[in-house]
C-alpha positions as CSV (number, residue, x, y, z in Angstrom):
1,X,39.1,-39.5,-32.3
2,X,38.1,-41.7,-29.3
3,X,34.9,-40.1,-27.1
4,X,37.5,-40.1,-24.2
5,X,39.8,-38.0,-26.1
6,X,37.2,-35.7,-27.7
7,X,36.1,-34.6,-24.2
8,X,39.3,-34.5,-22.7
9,X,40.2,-32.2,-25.6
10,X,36.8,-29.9,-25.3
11,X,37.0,-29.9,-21.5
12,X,41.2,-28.8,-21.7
13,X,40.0,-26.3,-24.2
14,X,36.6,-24.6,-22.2
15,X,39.2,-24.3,-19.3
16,X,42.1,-22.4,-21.3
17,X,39.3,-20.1,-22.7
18,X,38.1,-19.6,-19.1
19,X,41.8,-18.5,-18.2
20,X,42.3,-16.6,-21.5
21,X,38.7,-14.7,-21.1
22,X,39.1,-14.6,-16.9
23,X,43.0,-12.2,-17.5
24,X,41.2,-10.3,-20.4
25,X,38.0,-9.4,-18.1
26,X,40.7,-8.4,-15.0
27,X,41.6,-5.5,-17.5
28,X,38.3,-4.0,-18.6
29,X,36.2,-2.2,-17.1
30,X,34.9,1.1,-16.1
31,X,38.5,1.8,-15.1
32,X,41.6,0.2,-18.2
33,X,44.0,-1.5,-16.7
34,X,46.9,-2.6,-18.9
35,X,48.4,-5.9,-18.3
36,X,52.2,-4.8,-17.3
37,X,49.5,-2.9,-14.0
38,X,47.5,-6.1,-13.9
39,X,50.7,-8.1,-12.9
40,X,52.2,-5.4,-10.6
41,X,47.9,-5.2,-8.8
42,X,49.4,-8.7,-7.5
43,X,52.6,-7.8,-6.4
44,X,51.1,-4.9,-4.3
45,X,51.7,-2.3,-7.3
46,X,49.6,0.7,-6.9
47,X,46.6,0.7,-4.1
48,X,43.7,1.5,-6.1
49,X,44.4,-0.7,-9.2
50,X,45.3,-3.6,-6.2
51,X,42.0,-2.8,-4.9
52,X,39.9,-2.9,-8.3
53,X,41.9,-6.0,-9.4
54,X,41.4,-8.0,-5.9
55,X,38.6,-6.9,-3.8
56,X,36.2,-6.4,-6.9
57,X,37.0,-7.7,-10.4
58,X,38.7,-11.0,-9.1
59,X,35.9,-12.2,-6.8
60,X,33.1,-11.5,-9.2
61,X,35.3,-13.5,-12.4
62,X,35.7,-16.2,-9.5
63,X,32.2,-16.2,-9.1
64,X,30.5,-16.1,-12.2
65,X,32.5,-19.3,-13.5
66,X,31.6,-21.0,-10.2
67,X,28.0,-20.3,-10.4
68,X,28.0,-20.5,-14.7
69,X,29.2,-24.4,-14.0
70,X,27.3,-25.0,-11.3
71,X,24.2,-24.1,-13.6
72,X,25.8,-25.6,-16.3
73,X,26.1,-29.2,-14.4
74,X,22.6,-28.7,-13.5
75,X,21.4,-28.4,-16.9
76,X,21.8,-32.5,-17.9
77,X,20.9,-33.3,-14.7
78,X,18.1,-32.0,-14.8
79,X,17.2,-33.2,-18.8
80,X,18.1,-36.6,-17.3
81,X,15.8,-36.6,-14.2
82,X,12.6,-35.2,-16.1
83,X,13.8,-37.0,-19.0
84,X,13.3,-33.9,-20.9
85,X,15.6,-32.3,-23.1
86,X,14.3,-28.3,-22.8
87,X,14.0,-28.1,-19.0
88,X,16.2,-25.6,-17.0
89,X,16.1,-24.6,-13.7
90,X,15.0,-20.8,-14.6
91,X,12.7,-22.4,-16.7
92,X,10.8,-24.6,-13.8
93,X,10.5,-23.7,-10.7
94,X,13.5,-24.9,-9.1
95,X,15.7,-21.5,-9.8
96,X,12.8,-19.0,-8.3
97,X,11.9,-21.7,-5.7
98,X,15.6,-21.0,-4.4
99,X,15.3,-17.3,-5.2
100,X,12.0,-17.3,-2.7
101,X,13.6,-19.4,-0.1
102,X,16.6,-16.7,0.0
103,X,14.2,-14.1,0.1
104,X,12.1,-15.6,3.0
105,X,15.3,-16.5,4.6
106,X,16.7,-13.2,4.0
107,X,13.5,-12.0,5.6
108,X,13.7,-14.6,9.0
109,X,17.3,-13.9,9.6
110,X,18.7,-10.8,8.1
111,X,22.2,-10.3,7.6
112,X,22.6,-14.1,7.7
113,X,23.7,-15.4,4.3
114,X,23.6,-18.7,5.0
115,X,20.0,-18.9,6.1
116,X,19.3,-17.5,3.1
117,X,21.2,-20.3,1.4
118,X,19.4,-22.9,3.6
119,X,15.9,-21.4,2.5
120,X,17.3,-21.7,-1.2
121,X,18.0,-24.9,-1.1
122,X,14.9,-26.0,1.0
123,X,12.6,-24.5,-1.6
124,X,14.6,-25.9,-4.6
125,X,14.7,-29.3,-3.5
126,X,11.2,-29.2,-3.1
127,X,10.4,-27.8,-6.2
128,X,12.8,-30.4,-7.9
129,X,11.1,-33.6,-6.0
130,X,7.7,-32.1,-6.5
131,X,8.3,-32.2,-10.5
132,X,9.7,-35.6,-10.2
133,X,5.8,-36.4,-8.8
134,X,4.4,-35.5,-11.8
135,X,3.1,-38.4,-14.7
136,X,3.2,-36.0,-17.4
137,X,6.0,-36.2,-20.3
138,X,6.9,-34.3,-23.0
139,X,5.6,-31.7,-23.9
140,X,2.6,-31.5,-21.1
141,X,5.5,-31.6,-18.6
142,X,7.2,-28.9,-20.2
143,X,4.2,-26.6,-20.1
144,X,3.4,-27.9,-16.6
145,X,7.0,-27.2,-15.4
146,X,7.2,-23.7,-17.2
147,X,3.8,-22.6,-16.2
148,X,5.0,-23.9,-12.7
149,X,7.9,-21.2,-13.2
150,X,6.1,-18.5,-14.1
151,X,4.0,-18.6,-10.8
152,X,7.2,-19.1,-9.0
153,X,8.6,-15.8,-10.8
154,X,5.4,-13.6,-10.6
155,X,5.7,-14.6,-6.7
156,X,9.1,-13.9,-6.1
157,X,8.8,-10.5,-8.5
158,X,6.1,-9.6,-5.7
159,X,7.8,-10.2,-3.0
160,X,11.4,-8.9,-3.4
161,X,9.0,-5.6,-4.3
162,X,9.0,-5.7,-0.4
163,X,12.4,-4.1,1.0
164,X,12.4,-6.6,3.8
165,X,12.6,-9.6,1.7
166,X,14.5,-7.7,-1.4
167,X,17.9,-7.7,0.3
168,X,18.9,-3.9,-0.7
169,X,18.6,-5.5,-4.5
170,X,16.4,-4.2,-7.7
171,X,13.5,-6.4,-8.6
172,X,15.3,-7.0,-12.2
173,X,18.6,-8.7,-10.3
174,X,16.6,-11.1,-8.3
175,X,14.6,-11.9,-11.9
176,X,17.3,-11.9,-14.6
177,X,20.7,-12.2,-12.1
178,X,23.2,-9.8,-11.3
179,X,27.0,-10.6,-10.3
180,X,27.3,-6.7,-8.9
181,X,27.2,-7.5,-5.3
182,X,29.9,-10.9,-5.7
183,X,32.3,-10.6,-3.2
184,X,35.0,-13.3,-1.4
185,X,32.0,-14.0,1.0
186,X,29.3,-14.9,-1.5
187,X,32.1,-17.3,-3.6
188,X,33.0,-19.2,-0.5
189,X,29.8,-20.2,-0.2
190,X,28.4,-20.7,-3.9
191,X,31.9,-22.9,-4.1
192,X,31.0,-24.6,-1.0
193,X,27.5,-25.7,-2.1
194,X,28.2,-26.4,-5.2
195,X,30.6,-28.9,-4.2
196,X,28.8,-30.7,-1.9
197,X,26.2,-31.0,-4.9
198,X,29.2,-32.4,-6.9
199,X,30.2,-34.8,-4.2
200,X,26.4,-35.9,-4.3
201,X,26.1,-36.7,-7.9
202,X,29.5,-38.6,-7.3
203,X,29.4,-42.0,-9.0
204,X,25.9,-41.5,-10.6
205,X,27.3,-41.1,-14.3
206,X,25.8,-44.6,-15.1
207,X,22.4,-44.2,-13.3
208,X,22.3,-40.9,-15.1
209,X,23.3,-42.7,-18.3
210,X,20.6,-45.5,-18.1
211,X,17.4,-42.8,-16.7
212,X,18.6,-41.0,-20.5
213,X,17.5,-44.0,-22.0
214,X,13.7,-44.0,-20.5
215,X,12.3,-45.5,-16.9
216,X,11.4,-48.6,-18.7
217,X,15.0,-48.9,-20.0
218,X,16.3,-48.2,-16.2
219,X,14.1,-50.2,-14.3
220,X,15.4,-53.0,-16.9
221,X,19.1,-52.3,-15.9
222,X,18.3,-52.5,-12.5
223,X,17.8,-48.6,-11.8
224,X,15.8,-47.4,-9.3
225,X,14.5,-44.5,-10.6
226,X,12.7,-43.2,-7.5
227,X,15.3,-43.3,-5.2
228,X,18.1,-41.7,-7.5
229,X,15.5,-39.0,-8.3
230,X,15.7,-38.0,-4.7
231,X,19.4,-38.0,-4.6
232,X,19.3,-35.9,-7.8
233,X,17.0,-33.7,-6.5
234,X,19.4,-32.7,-3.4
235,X,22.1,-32.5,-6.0
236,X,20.3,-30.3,-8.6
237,X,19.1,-28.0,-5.5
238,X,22.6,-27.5,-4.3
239,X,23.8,-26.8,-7.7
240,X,21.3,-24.4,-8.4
241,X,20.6,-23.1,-5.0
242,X,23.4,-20.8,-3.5
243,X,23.8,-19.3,-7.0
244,X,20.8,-17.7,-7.4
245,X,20.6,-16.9,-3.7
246,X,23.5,-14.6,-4.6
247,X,22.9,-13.7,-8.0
248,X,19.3,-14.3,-9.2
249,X,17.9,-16.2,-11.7
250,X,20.2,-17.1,-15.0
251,X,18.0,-19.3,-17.2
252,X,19.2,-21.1,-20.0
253,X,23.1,-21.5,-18.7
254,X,22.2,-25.2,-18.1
255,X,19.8,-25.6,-21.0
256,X,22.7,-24.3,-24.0
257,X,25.6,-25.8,-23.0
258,X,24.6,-30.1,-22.6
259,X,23.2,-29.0,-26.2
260,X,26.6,-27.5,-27.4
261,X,28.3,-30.6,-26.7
262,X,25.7,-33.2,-27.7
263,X,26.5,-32.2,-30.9
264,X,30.3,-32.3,-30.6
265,X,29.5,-36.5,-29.3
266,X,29.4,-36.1,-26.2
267,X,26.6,-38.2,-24.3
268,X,27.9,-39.6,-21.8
269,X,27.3,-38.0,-18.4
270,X,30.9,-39.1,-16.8
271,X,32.0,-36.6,-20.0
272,X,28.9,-34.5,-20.3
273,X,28.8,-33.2,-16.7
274,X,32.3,-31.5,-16.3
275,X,32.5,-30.4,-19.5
276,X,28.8,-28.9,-19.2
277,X,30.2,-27.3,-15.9
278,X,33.1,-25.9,-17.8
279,X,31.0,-24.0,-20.5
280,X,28.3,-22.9,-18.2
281,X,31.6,-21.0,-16.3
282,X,32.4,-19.8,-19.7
283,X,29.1,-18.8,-20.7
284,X,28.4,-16.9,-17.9
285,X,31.7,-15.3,-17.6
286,X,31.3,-14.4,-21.3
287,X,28.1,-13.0,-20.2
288,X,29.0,-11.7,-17.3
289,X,32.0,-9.2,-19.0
290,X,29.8,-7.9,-21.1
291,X,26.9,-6.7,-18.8
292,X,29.8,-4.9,-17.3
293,X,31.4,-3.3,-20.0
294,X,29.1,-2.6,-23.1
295,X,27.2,0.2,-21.5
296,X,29.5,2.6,-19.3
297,X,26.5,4.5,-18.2
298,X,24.1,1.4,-16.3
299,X,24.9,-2.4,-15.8
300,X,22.9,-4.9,-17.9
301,X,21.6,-7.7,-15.9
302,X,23.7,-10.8,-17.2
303,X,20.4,-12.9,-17.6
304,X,19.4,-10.9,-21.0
305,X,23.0,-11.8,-22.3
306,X,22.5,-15.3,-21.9
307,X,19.1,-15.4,-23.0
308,X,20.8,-14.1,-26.7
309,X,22.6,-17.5,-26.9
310,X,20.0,-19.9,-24.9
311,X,16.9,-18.7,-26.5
312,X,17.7,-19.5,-29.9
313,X,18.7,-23.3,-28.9
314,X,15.8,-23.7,-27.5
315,X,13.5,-22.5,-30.5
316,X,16.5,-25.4,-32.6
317,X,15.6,-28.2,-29.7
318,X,11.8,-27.2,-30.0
319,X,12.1,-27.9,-34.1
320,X,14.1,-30.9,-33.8
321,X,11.2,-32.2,-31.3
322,X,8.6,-31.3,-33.6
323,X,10.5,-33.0,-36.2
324,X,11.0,-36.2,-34.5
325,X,6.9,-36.1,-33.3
């Protein structure tokens, strides 16, 4: 099978699963709701069930597949840029330099969301570019970049301690992510940001392609890495940003899934990028079902969930490394 028609066939499958797992999560929950009552919610049916279905389970499906691909997407980008395959952005700083400009942001202008999306993005951008200013490599950047991210964290755990900057949210949402509060308001956005950090990295599949390869192999195919690290820095902070405004930080969405499909051929970024977006939205949906359901009595934040699956392809990509050194 051609690489063209290998992703085409992943990417059509992640999407049919997304569909499959989106109808089965409409139906679980604290309150069963059989499918003939699914299909009626959405004919008007009965008011509650209309109400569950609509106003709370349909938002937050909506929105953890938009915000599981946007950190999916973000996930090669970022391996690309740093030219580092373990880096995520709950890993560096970029996810809690975007979970302390929505906090500050929250702080300057409460009651305005999209200042606190502004402040996300401000800080992540920063944080991204910043990391790009860095000479280290391997595995001095990684410790640089997680040690970066742990400051980032302890920060952001003090201040959301605060109720002015915490936003009415528990420390543990802001630090492993919560899709509780998702609502038709917080997925317009998310959607909106993410796209415009789409529309960015637009065309940049062969830059991306040739950075893979090394700066010296770049610069040879007439890649400027400095300036399309600035363009992926925007595009990596609006991926990121708006998500974990919203939601908190979810590490390891965007470090699993370009890993899950490097070893199914695909390398590519024209390939790897949508279908990396496609099983972050699983992922996290996956995730995000179960932090709902599993325990009746208290919601699990989603982050642990993911951590199960990312972790351990980490600990594989840290042995292959070693391997390789």
């Amino acid at each position: 099978m051609s690489l063209a028609n290998r992703s085409t066939v992943v990417f059509g499958g992640l999407c049919l699963a997304i569909v499959v797992v989106a109808v089965g999560a409409l139906t679980v929950g604290a309150t069963h709701i059989p499918l003939s009552e699914l299909i009626n919610s959405f004919r008007g049916g009965d008011h509650f069930i209309h109400q569950v279905v609509v106003d709370i389970r349909l938002p937050r499906i909506i929105a953890a597949v938009i915000a599981g691909a946007a950190l999916g997407a973000s996930g090669p980008l970022l391996q690309t840029m740093y030219v580092n395959p373990i880096v995520d952005a709950g890993l560096v700083p970029i996810g809690a330099g975007a979970a302390l400009g929505a906090a500050v942001g929250s702080a300057v202008a409460p009651g305005q969301p999209v200042i606190a999306c502004v402040g996300a993005v401000a800080f992540s951008a920063l944080a991204a570019f910043l990391l790009t200013r860095t000479r280290a490599t391997g595995t001095s950047f990684t410790l640089i970049g997680v040690a970066a991210g742990a400051v980032a964290t302890a920060a952001l755990g003090i201040l959301v301690s605060i109720p002015l900057f915490s936003r009415g949210r528990s420390v543990a949402s802001w630090l492993f992510g919560s899709l509780a509060l998702a609502d038709w308001h917080s997925v317009v956005i998310v959607t909106v940001t993410a796209s415009i950090g789409a529309l960015v990295l637009l065309g940049q599949s062969h830059r991306l392609d040739a950075a893979s390869l090394g700066s010296m192999s770049a610069t040879l195919l007439g890649v400027s890495l400095r300036d399309a690290r600035a363009r992926w820095s925007l595009a990596a902070a609006l991926l990121v940003s708006a998500a974990v405004a919203y939601f908190g930080i979810i590490a390891f969405v965007g470090l699993a899934v370009p890993h899950v499909l490097r070893s199914f051929g695909i390398h590519l970024h024209r390939a790897l990028l949508p279908c990396s977006a496609a099983a972050g939205g699983l992922l996290l949906l996956l995730a995000d079902t179960a932090a709902r359901t599993l325990m009746s009595a208290q919601e699990v934040p989603v982050g642990f969930f993911v951590t199960l699956v990312g972790a351990p392809i980490l600990v594989k990509v840290l042995m292959r490394v070693a391997a390789n050194d």
